[in-house]
C-alpha positions as CSV (number, residue, x, y, z in Angstrom):
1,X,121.7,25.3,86.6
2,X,120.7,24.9,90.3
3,X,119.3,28.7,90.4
4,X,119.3,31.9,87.7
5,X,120.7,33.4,90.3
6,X,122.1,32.2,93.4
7,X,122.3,36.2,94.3
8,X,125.6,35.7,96.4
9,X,129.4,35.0,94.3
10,X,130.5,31.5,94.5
11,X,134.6,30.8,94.1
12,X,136.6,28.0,93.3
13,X,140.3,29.1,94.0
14,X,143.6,27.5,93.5
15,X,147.3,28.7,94.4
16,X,149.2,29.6,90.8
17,X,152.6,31.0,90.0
18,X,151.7,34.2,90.1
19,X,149.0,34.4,93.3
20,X,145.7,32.8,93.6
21,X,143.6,32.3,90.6
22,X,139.6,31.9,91.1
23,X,136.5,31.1,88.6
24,X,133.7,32.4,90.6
25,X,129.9,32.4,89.0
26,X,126.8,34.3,90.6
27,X,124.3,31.9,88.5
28,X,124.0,33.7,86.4
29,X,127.7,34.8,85.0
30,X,131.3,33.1,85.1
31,X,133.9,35.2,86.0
32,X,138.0,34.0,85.9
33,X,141.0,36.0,87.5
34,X,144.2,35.7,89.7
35,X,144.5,37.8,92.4
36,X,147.5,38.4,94.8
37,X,146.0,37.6,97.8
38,X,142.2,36.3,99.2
39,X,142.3,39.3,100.6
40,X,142.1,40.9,97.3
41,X,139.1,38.3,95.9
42,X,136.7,39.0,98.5
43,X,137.0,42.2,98.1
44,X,136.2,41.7,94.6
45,X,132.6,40.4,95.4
46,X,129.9,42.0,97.4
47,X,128.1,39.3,98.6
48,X,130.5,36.2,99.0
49,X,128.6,32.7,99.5
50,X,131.3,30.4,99.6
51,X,134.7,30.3,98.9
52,X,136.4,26.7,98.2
53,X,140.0,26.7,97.9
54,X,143.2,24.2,97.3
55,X,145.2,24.9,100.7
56,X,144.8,23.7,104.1
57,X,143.2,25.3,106.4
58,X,143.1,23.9,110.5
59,X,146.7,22.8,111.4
60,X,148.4,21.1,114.7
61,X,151.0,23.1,116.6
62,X,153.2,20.1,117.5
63,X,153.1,16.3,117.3
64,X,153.9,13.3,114.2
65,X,150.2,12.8,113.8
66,X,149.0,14.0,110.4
67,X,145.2,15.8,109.8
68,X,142.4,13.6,110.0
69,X,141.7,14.9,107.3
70,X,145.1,14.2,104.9
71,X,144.7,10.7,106.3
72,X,141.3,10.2,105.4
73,X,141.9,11.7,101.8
74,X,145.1,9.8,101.3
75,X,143.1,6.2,101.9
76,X,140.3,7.5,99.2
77,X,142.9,8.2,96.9
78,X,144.7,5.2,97.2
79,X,147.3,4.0,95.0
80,X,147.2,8.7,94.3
81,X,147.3,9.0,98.0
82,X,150.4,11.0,98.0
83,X,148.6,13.5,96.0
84,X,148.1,14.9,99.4
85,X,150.9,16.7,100.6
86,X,151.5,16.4,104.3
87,X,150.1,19.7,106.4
88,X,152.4,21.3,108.0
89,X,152.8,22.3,112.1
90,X,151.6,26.0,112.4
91,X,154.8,27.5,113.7
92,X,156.3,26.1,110.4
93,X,154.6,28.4,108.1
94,X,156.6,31.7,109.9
95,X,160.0,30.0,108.6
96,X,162.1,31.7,106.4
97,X,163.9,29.1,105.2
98,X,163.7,25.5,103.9
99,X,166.1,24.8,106.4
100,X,164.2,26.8,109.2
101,X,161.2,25.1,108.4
102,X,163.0,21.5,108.4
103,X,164.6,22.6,111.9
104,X,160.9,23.7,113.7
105,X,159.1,20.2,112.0
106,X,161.6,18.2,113.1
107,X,161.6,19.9,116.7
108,X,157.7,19.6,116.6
109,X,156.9,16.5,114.8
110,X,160.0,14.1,114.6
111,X,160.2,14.9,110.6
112,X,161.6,17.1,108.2
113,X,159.3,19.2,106.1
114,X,158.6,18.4,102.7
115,X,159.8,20.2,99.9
116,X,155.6,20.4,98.6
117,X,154.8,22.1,101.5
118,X,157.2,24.4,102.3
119,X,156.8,26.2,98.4
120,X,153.2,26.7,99.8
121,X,154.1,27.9,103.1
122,X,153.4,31.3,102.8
123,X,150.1,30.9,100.6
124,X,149.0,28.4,104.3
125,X,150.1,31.1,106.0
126,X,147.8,33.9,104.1
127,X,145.1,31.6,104.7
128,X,145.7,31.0,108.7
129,X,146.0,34.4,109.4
130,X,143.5,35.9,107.6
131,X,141.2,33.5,109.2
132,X,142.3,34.3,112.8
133,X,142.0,37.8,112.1
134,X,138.5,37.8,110.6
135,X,136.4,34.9,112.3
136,X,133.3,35.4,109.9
137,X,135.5,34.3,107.1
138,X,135.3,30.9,109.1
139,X,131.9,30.3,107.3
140,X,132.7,31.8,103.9
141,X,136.2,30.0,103.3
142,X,136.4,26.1,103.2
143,X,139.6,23.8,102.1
144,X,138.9,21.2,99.2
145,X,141.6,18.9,97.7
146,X,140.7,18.8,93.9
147,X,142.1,14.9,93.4
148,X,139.6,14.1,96.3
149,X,137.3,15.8,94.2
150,X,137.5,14.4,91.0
151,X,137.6,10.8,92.8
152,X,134.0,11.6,94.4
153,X,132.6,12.6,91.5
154,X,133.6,9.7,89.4
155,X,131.9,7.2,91.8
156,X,134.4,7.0,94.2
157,X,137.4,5.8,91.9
158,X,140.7,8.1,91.7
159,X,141.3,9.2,88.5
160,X,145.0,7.7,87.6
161,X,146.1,10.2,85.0
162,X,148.4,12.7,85.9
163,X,146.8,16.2,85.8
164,X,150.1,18.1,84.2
165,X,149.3,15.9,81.1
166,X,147.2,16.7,78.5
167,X,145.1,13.1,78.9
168,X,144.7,13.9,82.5
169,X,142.9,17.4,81.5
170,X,140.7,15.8,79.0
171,X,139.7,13.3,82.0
172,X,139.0,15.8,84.6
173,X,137.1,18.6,82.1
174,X,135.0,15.7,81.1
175,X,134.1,14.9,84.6
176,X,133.7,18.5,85.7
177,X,131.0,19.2,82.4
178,X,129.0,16.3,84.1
179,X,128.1,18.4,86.6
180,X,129.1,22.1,85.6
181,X,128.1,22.0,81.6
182,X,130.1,25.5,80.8
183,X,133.9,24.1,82.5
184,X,135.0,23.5,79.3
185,X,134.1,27.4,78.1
186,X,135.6,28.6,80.9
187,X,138.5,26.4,80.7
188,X,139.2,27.4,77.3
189,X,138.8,31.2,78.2
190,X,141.1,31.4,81.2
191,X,143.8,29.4,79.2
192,X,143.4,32.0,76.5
193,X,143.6,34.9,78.7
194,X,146.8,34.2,80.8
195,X,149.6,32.7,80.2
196,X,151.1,29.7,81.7
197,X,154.1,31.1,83.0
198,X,151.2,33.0,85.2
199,X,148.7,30.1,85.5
200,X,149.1,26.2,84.6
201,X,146.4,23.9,82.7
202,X,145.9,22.2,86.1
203,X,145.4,25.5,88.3
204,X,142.5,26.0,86.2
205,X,140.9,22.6,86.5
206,X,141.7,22.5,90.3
207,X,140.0,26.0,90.1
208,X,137.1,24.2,88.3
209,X,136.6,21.6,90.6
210,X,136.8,23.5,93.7
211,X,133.7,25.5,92.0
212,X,131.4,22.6,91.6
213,X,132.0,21.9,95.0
214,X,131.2,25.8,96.2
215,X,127.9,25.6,94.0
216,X,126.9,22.4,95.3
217,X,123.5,22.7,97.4
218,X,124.1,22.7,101.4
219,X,122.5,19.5,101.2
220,X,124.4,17.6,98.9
221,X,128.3,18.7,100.9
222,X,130.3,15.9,102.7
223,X,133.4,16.8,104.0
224,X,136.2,13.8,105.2
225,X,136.0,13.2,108.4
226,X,132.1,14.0,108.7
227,X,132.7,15.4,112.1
228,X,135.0,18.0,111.9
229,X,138.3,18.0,113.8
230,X,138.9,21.5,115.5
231,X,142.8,22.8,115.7
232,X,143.6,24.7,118.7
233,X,143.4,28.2,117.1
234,X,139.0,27.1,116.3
235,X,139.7,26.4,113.2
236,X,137.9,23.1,111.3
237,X,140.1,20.5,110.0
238,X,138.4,19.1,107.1
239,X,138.0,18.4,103.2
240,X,134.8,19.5,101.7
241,X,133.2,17.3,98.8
242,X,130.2,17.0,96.8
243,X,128.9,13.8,95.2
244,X,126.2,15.8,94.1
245,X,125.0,17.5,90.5
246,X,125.1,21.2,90.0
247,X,123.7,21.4,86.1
């Protein structure tokens, strides 16, 4: 390990079916959960380091033109590029509807929203407020996409299996023990402690990932586009990713 104790809580979080389900580690423990909100998580921790989570955080108010960010992570991906769900426009995530949200996107952008992101409208939405509300959560609380992940820490190459498959697992838990030996411990235990009409295979390995990016030395963090892309509400529109080693 980097440190026996990094002496702040370090959280890789992904959405799941029943909230928001996080591995966080302190150096020297691993801790797994779900949660119902972020809110909830933080206050969990006393001193949080970093929080790296599966959602997108920084989003346009109007226009066609996509993230920076989603296009940049779409190209690395390539032929997975569409693992990347397009971001919505910010008045979007306040819709009560599919066909609400459809009716604003179109309005704003030319195009219908897609049926990926409106089921993860309202989780956006957590994140987007809670981050206007509490600006100091601007440097605790980054966005990750776990396929852009995986693909930097295998050398740049996507990884081709599909992650609701058991072969696609076995890829990315190899790949994460690389660099975080105990992923498969921890893999093993959250899968043992909830259920999966609570928590999927994949949440967990998304989780995983988003960890070894959050315990990743300052030093060793890229994030796609280098320069961050500000939206108009402050907030950074960009990936974070680690090509680094953490164990």
């Amino acid at each position: 390990m980097r440190n026996s104790s990094l002496q702040k809580w370090y959280c890789g979080v992904d959405g799941c079916k029943s909230g928001w389900f996080y591995v966080a580690s302190d150096g020297k423990q691993f801790l797994v959960g779900i949660v119902s909100s972020v809110t909830e998580l933080i206050s969990l921790f006393p001193e949080m380091g970093r929080i790296v989570i599966d959602i997108p955080i920084g989003l346009h108010d109007k226009g066609s033109e996509p993230r920076a960010c989603d296009i940049a992570a779409r190209k690395l991906l390539k032929p997975r590029g569409s693992t990347v769900f397009p971001s919505p426009v910010r008045p979007c995530i306040y819709a009560e509807s599919y066909s609400e949200a459809c009716e604003i996107s179109e309005l704003l952008t030319g195009k219908k929203l897609s049926k990926q992101s409106y089921h993860i409208l309202n989780k956006i939405r957590e994140v987007d407020d809670l981050l206007n509300d509490n600006q100091k959560l601007r440097f605790v609380i980054t966005e990750a996409h776990p396929e852009l992940g995986f693909c930097m820490l295998n050398s740049g190459r996507p990884l081709l299996t599909r992650k609701k498959r058991t072969e696609g697992i076995q890829q990315r838990l190899s790949l994460l023990t690389k660099h975080l030996d105990i992923s498969k411990e921890i893999y093993e235990k959250a899968l043992g402690r909830f259920p999966r009409k609570y928590l999927a295979r994949d949440d967990i390995v998304d989780a995983l990932m988003c960890l070894c990016i959050a315990l990743t030395p300052e030093e060793k963090l890229k994030t796609v586009p280098a320069v961050p892309i500000y939206d108009d509400s402050g907030l950074p529109m960009q990936m974070l990713y680690t090509e680094g080693h953490y164990s």
